[in-house]
N, C-alpha and C positions, 0 to 999 in steps of 0.2 A: 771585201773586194780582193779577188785574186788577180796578180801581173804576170804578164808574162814575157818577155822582153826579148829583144833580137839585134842585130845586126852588126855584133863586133868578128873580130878577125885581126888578120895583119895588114901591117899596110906598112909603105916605106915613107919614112920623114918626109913633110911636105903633103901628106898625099889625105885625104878624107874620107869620114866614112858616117854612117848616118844609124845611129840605136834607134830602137824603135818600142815602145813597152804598152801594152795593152791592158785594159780593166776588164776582167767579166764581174757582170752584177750594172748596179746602177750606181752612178757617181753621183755626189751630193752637187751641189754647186758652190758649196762652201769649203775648199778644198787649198790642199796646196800639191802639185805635182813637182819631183825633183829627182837629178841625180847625184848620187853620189858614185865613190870610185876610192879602191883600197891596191895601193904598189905592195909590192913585197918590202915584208920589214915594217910597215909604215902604218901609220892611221888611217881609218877611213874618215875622207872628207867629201862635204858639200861641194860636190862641181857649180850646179846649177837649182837653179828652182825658180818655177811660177806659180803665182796662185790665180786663185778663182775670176782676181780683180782685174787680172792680166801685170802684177809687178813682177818683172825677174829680178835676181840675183847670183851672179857668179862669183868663184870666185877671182882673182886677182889674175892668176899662173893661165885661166884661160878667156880673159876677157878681149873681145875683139875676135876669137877664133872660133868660138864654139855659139852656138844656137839652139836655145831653147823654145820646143811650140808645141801645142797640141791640136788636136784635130776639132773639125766642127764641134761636136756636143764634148769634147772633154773626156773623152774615154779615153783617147791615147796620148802619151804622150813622144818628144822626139829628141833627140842631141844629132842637131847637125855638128859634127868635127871637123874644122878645117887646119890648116897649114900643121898637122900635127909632127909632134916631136916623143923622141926617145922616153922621154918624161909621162908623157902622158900615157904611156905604157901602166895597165892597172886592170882589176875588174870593176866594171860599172854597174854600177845596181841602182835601178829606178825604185821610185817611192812614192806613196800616195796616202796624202795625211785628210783624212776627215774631218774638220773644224767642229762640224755641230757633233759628233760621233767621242770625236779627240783618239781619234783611234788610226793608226797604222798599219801598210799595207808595205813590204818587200819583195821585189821582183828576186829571180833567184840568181840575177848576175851572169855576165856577158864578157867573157874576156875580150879586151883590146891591145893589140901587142903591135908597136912601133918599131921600125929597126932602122939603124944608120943608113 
């Protein structure tokens, strides 16, 4: 499975924006979609993720503000971003993990850049 992903930019504190990351190929139904997102300096971590079952998980730094979904059949998946802040300035990179596969797939990442 190749991703392809979209829709980071700038945007000023407060304000939203909505990534968007695609599959070609066909997607299992045994799956997990997620994103993560790497600041400078810093680790990359688990923003978000859903799986097949439909359980999310975010994590703490954006829970209540960010939204994760995908489309009808699961090829794509989504980060709505709301009320964002300086912080969440990062590159976001989607991911798509094959359960019965055990195999991983890396969007090639989407700058998001917040400003005061």
């Amino acid at each position: 499975v190749q991703l392809q992903a979209s829709g980071g930019g700038l945007v000023q504190a407060g304000g939203s924006l909505r990534l968007s990351c695609a599959a070609s190929g066909t997607v299992s139904s045994l799956h997990v979609w997620g994103w993560h997102r790497q600041a400078p300096g810093k680790q990359r971590e688990l923003v978000a993720s859903l799986s097949g079952s439909g359980s999310t998980r975010y994590v703490n730094s954006v829970k209540g503000r960010f939204t994760i979904s995908t489309n009808s059949d699961n090829s794509a998946v989504y980060l709505q971003m709301n009320s964002l802040k300086p912080e969440d300035t990062a590159v976001y990179y989607c991911y798509f993990y094959d359960v019965r596969l055990t195999r991983s797939s890396w969007g090639p990442g989407t700058l998001v850049t917040v400003s005061s």
